[in-house]
N, C-alpha and C positions, 0 to 999 in steps of 0.2 A: 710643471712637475713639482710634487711633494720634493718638501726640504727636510735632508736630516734633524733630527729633534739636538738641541743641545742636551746637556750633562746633566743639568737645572733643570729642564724641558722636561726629560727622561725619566726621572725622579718624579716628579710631583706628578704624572702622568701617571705611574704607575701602582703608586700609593692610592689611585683611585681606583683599580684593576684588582680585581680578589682574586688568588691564585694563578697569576701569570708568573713566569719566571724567567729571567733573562738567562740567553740561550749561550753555553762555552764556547768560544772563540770565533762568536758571530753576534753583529749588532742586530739581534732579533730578540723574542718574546715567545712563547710557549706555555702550552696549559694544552692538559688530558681533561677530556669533558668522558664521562661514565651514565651510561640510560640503562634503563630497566632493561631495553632488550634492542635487537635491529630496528626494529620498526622507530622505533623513539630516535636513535641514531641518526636514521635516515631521514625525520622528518626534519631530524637538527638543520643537518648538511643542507637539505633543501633549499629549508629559511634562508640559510647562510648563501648560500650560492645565489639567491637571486637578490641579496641585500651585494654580496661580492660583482655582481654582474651591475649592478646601476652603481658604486663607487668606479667599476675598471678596475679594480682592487682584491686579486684572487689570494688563497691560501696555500699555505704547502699545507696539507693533511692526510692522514692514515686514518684508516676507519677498519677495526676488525669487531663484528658483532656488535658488542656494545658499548663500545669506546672510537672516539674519535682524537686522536693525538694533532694539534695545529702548532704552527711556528706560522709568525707574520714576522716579516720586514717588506722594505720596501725595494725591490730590486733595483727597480733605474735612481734614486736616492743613493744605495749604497748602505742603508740601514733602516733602523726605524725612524715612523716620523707619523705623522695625525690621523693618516689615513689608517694605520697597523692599530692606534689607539682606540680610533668610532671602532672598526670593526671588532676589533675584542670586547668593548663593550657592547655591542650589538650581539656579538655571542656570546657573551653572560647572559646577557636579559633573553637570548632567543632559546637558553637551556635551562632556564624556569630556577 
């Protein structure tokens, strides 16, 4: 089982992360990804789910047209931790 990120951990973590945001009165992470249209969206989520399917490591997200709204943490952890981190960076690089 992923372990919660320390304080120290959590910081320098996320200063590597462009427009993530930590989420009010939840140890999570958040970022709106915006595409030209559904299709671009959908091709996102794809990528995403089958990079999410080989960590075991799913997302909470909302997807209307051309917006995909995500939060990661890690729920059997209790928060975030390394795992919430690869995949945010895997969906940056995977939304161009």
């Amino acid at each position: 089982m992923a372990e919660k990120l320390s304080d120290t951990a959590r910081t320098a973590a996320l200063a590597g992360l462009s427009g993530w945001t930590v989420v009010d009165g939840r140890d999570a992470i958040a970022k709106t990804f915006t595409f030209k249209d559904f299709n671009e969206a959908f091709g996102f989520m794809s990528r995403v789910a089958l990079k999410a399917e080989s960590m075991n490591h799913h997302p909470e997200w909302f997807n209307v047209w051309n917006r995909v709204e995500v939060t990661l943490s890690t729920h059997d952890a209790g928060g975030l931790t390394e795992l919430d981190i690869e995949l945010a960076g895997f969906m940056d690089a995977a939304a161009g």
